[in-house]
Chimera marker file (.cmm) of the C-alpha trace (Angstrom):
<marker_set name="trace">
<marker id="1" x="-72.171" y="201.573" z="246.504" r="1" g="1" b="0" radius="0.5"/>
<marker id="2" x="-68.336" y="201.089" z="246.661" r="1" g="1" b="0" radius="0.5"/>
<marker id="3" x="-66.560" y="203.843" z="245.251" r="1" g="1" b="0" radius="0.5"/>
<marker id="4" x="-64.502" y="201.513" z="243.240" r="1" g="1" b="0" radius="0.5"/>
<marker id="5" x="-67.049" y="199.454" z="242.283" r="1" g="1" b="0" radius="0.5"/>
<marker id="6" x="-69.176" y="202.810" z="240.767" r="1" g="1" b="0" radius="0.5"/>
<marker id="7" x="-65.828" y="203.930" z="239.117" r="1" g="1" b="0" radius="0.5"/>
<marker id="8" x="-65.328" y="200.140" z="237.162" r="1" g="1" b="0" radius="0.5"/>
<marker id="9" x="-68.877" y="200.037" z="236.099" r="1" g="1" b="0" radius="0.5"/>
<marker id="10" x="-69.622" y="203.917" z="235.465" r="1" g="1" b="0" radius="0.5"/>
<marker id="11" x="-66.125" y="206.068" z="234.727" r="1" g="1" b="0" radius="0.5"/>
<marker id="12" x="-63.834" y="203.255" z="233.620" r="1" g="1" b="0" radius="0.5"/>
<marker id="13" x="-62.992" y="203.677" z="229.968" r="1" g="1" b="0" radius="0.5"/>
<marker id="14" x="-64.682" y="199.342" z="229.764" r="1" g="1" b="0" radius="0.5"/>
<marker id="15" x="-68.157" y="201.009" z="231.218" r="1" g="1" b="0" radius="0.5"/>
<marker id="16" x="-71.090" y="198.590" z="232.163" r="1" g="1" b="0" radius="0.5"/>
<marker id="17" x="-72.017" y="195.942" z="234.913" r="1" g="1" b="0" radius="0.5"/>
<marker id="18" x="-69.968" y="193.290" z="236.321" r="1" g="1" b="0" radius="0.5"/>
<marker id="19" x="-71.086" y="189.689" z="235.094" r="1" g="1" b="0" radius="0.5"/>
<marker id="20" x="-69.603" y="187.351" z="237.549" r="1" g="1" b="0" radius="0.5"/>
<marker id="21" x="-67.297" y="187.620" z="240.368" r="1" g="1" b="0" radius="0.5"/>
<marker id="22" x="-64.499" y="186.765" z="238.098" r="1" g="1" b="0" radius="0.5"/>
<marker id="23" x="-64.165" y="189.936" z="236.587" r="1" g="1" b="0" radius="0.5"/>
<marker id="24" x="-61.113" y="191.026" z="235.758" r="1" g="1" b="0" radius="0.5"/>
<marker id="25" x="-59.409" y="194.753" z="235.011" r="1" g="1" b="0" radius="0.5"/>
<marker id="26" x="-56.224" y="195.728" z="234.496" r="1" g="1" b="0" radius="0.5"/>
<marker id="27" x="-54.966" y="198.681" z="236.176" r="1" g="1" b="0" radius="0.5"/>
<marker id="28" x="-51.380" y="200.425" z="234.655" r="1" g="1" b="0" radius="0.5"/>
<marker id="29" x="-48.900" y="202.387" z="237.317" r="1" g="1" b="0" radius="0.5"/>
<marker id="30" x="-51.049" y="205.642" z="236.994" r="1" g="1" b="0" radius="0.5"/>
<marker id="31" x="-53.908" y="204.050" z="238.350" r="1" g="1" b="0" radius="0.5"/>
<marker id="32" x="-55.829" y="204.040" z="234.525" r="1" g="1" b="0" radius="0.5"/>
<marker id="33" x="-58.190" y="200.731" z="234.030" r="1" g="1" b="0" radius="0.5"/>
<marker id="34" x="-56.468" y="199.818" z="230.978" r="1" g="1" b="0" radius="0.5"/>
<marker id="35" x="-58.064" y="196.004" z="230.087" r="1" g="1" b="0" radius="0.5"/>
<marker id="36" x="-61.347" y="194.623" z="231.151" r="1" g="1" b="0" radius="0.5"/>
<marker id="37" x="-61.530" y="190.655" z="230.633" r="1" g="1" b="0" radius="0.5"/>
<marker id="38" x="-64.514" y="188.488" z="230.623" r="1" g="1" b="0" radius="0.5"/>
<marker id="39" x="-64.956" y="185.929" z="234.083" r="1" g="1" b="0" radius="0.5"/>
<marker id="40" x="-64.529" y="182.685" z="232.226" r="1" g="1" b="0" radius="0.5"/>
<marker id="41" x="-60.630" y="183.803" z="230.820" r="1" g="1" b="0" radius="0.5"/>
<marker id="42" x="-58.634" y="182.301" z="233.309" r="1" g="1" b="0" radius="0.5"/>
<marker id="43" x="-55.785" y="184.620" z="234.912" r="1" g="1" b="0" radius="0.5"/>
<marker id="44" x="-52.669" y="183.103" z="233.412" r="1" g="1" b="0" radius="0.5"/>
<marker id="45" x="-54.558" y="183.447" z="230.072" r="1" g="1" b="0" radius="0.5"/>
<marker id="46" x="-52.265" y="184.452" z="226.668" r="1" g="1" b="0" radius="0.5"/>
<marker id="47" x="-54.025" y="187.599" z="226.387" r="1" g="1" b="0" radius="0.5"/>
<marker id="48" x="-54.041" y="188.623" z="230.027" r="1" g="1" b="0" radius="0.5"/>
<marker id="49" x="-50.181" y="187.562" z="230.201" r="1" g="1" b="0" radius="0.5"/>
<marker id="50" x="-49.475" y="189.515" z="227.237" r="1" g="1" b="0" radius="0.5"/>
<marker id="51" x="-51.078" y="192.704" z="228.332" r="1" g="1" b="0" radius="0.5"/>
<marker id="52" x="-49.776" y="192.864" z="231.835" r="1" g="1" b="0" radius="0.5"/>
<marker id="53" x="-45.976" y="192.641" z="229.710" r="1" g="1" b="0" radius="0.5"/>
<marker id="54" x="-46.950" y="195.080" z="227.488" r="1" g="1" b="0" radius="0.5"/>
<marker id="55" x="-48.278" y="197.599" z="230.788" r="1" g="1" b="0" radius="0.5"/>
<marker id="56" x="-44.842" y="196.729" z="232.570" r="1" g="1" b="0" radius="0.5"/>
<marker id="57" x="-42.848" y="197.817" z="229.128" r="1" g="1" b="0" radius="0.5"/>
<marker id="58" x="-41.860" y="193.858" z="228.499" r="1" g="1" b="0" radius="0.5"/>
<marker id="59" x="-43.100" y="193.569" z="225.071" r="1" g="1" b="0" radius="0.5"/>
<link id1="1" id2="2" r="1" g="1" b="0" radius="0.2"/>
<link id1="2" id2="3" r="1" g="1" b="0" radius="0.2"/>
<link id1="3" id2="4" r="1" g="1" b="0" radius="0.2"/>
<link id1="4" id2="5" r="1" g="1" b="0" radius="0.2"/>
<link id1="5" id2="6" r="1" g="1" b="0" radius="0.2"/>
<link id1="6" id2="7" r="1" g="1" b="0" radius="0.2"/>
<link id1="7" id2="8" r="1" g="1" b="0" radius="0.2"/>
<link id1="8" id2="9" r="1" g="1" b="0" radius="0.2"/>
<link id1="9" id2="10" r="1" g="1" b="0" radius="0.2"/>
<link id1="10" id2="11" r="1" g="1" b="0" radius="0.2"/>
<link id1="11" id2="12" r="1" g="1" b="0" radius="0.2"/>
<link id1="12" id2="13" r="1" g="1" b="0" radius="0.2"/>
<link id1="13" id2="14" r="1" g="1" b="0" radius="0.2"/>
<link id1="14" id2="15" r="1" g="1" b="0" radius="0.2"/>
<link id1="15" id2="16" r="1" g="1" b="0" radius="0.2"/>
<link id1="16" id2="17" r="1" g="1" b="0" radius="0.2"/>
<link id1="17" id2="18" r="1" g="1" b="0" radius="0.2"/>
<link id1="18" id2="19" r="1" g="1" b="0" radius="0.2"/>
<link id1="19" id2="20" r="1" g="1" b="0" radius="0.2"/>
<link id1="20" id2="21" r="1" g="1" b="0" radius="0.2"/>
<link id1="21" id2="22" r="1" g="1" b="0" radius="0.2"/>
<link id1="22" id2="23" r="1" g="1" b="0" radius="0.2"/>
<link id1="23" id2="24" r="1" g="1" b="0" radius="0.2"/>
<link id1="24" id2="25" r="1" g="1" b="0" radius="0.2"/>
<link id1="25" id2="26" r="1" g="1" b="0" radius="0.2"/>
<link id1="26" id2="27" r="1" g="1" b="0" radius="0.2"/>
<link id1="27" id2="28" r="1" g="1" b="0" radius="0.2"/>
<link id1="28" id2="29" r="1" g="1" b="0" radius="0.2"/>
<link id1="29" id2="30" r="1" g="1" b="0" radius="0.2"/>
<link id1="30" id2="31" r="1" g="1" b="0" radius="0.2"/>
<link id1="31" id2="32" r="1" g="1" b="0" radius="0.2"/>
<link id1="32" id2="33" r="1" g="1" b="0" radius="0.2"/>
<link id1="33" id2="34" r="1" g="1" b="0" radius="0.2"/>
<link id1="34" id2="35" r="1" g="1" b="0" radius="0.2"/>
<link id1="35" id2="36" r="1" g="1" b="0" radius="0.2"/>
<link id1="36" id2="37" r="1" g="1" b="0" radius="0.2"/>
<link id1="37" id2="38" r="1" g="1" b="0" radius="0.2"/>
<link id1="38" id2="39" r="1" g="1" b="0" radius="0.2"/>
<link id1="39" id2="40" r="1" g="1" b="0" radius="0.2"/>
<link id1="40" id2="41" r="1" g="1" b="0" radius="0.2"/>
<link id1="41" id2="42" r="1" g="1" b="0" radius="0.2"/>
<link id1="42" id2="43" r="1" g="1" b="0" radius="0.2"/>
<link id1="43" id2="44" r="1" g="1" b="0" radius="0.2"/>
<link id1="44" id2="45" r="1" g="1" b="0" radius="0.2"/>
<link id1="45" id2="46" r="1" g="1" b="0" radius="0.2"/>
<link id1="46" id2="47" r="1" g="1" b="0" radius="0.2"/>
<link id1="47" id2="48" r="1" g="1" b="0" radius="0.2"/>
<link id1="48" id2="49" r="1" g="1" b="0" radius="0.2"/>
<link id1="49" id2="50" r="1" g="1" b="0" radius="0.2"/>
<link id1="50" id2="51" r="1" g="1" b="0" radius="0.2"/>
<link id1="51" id2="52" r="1" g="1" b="0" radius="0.2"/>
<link id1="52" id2="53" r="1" g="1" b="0" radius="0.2"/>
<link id1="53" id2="54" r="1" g="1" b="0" radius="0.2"/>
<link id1="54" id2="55" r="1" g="1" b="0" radius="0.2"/>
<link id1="55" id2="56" r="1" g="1" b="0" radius="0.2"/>
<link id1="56" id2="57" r="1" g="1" b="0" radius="0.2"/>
<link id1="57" id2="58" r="1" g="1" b="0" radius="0.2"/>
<link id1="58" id2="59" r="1" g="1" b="0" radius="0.2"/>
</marker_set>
């Protein structure tokens, strides 16, 4: 197994398999997963836009 892949689905702080190879984390400056999002929310999504702003200090 990937040692990335075992960290996402075993250490991450959003635990559990990956459902689709549209998975999506977010990872802050340190490295931390901070956001797990489901495959079907698209990349540009409100919620994805607004939490990548909020990790970069924008909001």
């Amino acid at each position: 197994m990937h040692p990335l892949y075992h960290y996402l689905t075993t250490q991450s702080p959003f635990p559990g398999e990956i459902e689709w190879n549209f998975q999506k984390f977010l990872v802050n400056q340190e490295g931390e997963v901070i956001a797990r999002y489901r495959p079907g929310l698209k990349p540009l999504s409100p919620q994805i836009v607004q939490d990548i702003e909020q990790a970069l200090g924008k909001s």
